[in-house]
N, C-alpha and C positions, 0 to 999 in steps of 0.2 A: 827744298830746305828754306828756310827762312830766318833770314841773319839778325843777328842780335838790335840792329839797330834799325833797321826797317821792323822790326815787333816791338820796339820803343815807342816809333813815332806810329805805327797806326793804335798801341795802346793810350798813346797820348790824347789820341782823338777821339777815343771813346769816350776816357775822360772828358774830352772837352764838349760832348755831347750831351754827356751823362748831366755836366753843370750845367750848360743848357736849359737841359729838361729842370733842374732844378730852382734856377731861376725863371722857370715860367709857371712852374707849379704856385712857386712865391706871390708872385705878380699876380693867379688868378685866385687864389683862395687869401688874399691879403689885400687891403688898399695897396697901390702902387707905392709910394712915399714909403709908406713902411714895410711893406716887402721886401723892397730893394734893401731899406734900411736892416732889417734882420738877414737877410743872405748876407749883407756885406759880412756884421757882425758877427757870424756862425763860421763864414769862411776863414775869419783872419784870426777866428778862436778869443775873441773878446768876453766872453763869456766864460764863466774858472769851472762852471758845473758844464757846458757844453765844452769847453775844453777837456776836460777830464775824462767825461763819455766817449768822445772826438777819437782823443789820441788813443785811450784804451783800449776802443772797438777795433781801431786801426793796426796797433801792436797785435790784437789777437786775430784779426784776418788774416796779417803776412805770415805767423804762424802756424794758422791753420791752413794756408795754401801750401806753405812750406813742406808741413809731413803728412798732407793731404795726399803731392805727388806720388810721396811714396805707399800711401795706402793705395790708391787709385789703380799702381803697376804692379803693385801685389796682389791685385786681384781681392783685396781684403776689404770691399765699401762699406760692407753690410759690418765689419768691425767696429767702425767709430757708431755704431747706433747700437750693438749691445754692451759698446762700454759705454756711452754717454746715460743708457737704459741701468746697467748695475749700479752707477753710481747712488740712482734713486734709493735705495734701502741704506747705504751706509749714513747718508746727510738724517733720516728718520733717527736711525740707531743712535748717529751720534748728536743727536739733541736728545734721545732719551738717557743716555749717560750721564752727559751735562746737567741735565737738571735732576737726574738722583743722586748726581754728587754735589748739589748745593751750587752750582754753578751759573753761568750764562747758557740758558739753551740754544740761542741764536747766537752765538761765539763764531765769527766766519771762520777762523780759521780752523779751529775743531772741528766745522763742518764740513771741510774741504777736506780733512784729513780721515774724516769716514768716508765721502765720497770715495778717495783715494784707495783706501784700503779696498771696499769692496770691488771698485774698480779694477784692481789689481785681481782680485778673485777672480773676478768674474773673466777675465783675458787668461787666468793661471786654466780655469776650467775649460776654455773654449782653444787652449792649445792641449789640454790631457784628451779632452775627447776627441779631438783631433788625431792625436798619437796612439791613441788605446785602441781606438774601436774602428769601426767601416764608414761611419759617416762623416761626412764631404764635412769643408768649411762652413758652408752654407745652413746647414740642420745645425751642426753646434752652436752659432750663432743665433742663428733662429732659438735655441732652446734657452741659452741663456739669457737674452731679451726678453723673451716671455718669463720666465720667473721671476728674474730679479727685479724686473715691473710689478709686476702683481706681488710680490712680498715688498718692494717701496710702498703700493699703494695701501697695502695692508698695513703698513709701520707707521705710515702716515695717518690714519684713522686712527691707530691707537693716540699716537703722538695728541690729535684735535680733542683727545676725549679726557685728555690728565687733569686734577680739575687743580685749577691754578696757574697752568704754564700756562706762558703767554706764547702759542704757536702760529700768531698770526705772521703773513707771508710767508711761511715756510713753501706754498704752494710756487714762490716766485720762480724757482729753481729748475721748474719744470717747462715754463714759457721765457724765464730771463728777466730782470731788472736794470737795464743796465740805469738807469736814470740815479740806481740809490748808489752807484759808483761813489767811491770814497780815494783819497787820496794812498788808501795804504792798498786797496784794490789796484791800484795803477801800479807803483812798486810791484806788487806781485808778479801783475802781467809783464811788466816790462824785464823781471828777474827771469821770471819762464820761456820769455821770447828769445832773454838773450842765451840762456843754457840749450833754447831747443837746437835754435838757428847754430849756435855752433857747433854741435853734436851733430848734426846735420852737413856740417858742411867736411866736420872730421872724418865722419864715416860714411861720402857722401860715393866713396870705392864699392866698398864694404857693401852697402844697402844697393847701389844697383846691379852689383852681379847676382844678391840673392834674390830681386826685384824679376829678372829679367829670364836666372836661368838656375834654381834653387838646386837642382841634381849636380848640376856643373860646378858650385860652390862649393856641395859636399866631398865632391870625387879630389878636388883642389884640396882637400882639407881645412877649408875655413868652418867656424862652430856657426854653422846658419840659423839653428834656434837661439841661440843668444842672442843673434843678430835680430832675428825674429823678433823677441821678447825686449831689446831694449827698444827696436823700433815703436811697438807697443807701449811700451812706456813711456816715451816724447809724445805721443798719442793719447796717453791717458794723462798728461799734466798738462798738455793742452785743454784735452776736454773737461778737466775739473777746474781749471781755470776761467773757463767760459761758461761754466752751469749759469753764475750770477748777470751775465754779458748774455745771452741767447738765451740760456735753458738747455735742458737737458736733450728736449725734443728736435729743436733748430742748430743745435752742434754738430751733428751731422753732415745737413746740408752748409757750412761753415768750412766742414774739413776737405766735403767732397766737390762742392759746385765750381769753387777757385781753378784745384788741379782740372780739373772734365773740361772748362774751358780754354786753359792752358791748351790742353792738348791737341783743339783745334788750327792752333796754331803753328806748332813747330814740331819736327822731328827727334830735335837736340834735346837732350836730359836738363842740360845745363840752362837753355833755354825757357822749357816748363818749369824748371824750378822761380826761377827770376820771375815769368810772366806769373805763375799762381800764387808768388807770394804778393808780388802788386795788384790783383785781382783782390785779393782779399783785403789785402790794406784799403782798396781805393771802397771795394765795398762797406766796411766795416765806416769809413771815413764818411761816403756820402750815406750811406743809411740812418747813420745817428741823427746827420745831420737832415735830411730831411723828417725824421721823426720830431727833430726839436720845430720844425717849421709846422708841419701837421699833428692838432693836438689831438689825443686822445689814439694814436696808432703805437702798438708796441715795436720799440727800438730793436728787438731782436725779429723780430716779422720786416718791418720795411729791410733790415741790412739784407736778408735771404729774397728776398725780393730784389732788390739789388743787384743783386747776384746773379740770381736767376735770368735779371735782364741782360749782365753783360754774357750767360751763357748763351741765352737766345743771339746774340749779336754774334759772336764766334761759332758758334753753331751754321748759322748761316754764311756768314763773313770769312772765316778760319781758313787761311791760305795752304793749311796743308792737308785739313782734313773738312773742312767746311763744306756745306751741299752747294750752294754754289761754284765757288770756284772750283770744286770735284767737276758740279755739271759742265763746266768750260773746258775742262780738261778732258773730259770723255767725249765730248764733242769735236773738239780739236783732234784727238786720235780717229775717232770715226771716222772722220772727214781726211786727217792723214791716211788711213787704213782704204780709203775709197780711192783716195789719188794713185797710192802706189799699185794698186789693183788695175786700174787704169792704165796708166802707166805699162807696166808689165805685160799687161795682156795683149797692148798694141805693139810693144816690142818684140815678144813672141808670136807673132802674127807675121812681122814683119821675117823674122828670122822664118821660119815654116815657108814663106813665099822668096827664100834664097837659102836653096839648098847647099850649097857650097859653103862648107866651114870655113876655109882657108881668106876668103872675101869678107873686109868689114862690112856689116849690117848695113846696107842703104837706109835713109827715110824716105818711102813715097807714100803717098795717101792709100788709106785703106778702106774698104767699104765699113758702113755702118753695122749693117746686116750681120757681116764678119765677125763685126766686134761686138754684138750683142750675141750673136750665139758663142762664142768663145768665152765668156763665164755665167751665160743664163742668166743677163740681165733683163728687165724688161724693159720696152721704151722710155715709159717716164723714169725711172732708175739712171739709165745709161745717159738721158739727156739731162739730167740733176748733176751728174758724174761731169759730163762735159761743158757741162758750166763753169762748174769750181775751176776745171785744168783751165778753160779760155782765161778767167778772172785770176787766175796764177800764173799767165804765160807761158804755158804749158805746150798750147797748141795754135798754130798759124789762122790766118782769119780762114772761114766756113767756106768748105768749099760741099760744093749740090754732093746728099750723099755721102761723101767721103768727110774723113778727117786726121789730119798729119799735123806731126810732131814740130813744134818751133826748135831751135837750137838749144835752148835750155832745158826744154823739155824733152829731146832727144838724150842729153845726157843727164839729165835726170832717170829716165827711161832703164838707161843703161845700167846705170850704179843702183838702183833698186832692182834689174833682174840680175846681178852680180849678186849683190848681198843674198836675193833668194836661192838661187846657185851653190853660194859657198854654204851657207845653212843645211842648205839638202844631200851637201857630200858631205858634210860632218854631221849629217845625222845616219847616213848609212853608214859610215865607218863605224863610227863610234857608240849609235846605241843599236846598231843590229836592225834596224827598219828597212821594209823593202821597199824597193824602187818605187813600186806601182803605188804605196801609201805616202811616201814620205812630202809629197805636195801639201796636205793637207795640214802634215803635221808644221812644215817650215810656215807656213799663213799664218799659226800662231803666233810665232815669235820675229817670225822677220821686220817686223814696223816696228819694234824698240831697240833694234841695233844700233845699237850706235859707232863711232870712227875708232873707238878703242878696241872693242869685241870682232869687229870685222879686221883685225889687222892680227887679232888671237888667233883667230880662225886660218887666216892664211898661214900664223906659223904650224899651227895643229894640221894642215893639210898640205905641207910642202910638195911630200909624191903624189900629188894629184894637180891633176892640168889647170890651177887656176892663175898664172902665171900670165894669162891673156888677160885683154880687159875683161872677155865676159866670156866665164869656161864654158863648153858644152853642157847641155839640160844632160841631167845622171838617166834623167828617163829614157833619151836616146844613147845612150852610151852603153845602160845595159842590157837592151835588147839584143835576145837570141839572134844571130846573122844568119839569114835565108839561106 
């Protein structure tokens, strides 16, 4: 798990990497003096137009990290790209309205408000086909993407052919603007951020049980399509709120990239919500801003860029799910998974050459030989094995031939063929396994016991002998008597 405040501070450092990099992009594609000079100036928002872009793009990241999480655990990714897709045909529609009613055809708000509508369509049709017919999430999506694209791209040629409107930039909507930001575009954003963010955190119950386990919702009697459909809905006033900020195309990767890094980080709900919505902010925050540094780059491309980069970092990086510190961990268990092998097998060796139950287990040294044919190791195998146990204390200095148990690693020994012991009489009890297989099956699980689970076990197996340090092997106990 990964606590709230250890994913603060190594988010922190990303950021402080992320700026970094950002002042050295400055420095190499600028004179120095004035590099430094505009980074200062960008950082501390000196600028009312790079302010404006600044804070906007950053209000719509933490946004869209926000009910990103929740598209991401619903399994619904490919959602926010046929709604960000349907919106294309209402923005056409609603500038050919506008200008046959004598109107403004570029009216933002008008055009936000066909976005919306058809938006809304297009999410009402991709939960009917869903509900009506055989086909998955996936194909409904897919269908409506594809149409409502191609009748946008269709309404738009009309739209370029009207002779007299003026339709230039309507195309912006489809790669994003954020530069033509306006002070009443910020309002908006900052109105949607703050309706999403708390609808979000009201029905923050609500959205993860239908997230997590949508049968279980229903059978509870909570209305999970509603919940469905207004999730959607925060989703679709996100994404018409960023057509102008990203486009249509790069809203997508806006909604989904934030949460998908979150994820690498922590196990907590609560957690990935915090880390994806500051993902998104920080993204939204340094992309504008190195767009304002690099000219001639679109502000909605560098922030997904951005983005992408803090995925590649957590992707790698991510303490919970990251390939890295995964490979640390599966390495660590191997190498646990070897010792206790180890471990055990000389211990059982040891017990075999003292027949007497009733007598604690001596430690004396055992042949090599012994211990290499007792799990079918091979040379280089078994002396890789008994490196790790000398370099963990495991085992006494090298004696010709042989090798014995140190005091720590004698009880170590011990409470690892214990745990395997009690594992293998609670697997014959309780799931019906025969003696002669149940070795194979306790190797599975016995190297994740932990002090909790072994002390279950003892209560689940009271009438059985394990009441000693280390019960008899089940193997010998069920054997037919001559």
């Amino acid at each position: 798990m990964l606590a709230p405040k250890r994913s603060k501070g190594i988010f922190l450092l990303l950021l402080l990497a992320i700026l970094t990099l950002l002042g050295g992009v400055a420095e190499a594609t600028l004179p120095t003096d004035e590099g430094k000079a505009d980074v200062w100036r960008i950082i501390t928002l000196q600028s009312y137009n790079s302010r404006l872009v600044t804070l906007s793009t950053a209000l719509l990241g933490v946004t869209s990290g926000l009910v990103g999480v929740f598209l991401l655990l619903r399994k619904r990714s490919l959602m926010g790209d046929a709604l960000s897709h349907a919106t294309y045909p209402g923005i056409g529609l609603a500038f050919l309205i506008m200008t046959f009613l004598g109107g403004e055809g570029k009216w933002l708000p008008g055009l936000l408000l066909g976005a919306s509508i058809t938006g809304v369509v297009g999410v009402i049709l991709v939960s009917a086909i869903r509900h009506t017919t055989l086909l998955k999430d996936d194909a409904a999506m897919g269908i409506i993407l594809g149409v409502f694209f191609g009748a946008g791209a269709a309404i738009m040629k009309m739209v370029s052919n009207i002779p007299g409107a003026d339709a230039a930039g309507m195309d912006g909507f489809v790669y994003g603007t954020a530069a033509s930001l306006i002070f009443g575009d910020f309002v908006l954003i900052l109105a949607v951020t703050a309706f999403v963010c708390g609808a979000a955190i009201l029905l923050i119950k609500e959205f993860t049980l239908v997230c997590f386990d949508e049968s279980f919702a229903i059978s509870q009697g909570w209305p999970a399509l509603r919940l469905d459909l207004v999730m959607l809905a925060l989703v679709t006033a996100v994404t018409v709120v960023g057509l102008q900020a990203v486009g249509l195309v790069l809203i997508i990767a806006f909604l989904i990239i934030p949460a998908a890094a979150a994820r690498f980080w922590t196990h907590k709900l609560h957690v990935m919500l915090w880390l994806a919505a500051s993902i998104g902010g920080a993204s939204g925050w340094l992309g504008s801003s190195l767009s304002s540094l690099l000219v001639d780059l679109p502000t909605g491309a560098v922030i997904v860029l951005v983005a992408a980069t803090i995925f590649v970092l957590s992707m790698l990086f991510g303490f919970a799910r990251g390939i890295l510190p995964r490979a640390v961990r599966q390495t660590r268990l191997r190498r646990k998974v070897g010792r206790q092998h180890l471990l055990r097998a000389i211990y059982e060796i040891l017990e075999s050459d003292q027949p007497d139950t009733a007598e604690p287990v001596s430690n004396l040294p055992i042949d090599l030989e012994l211990l290499a044919l007792h799990r079918s190791w091979s040379s280089a195998e078994l002396q890789r094995l008994l490196r790790r146990a000398r370099g963990e204390d495991h085992l006494e200095d090298e004696l010709p031939g042989k090798v014995r148990l140190s005091e720590s690693g004698f009880g170590e020994a011990a409470r690892v063929t214990r745990n395997h012991r009690l594992w293998e009489l609670y697997l014959i009890r309780y799931a019906d396994i025969a003696p002669s297989h149940v070795d194979r099956d306790a190797d599975l699980v016995e190297h994740v016991l932990d002090a909790d689970i072994v002390r279950q076990l003892e209560l689940e197996l009271r009438g059985q002998p394990v009441r000693v340090f280390v019960p008899p092997s089940p193997h010998l106990i069920n054997q037919p008597s001559g």
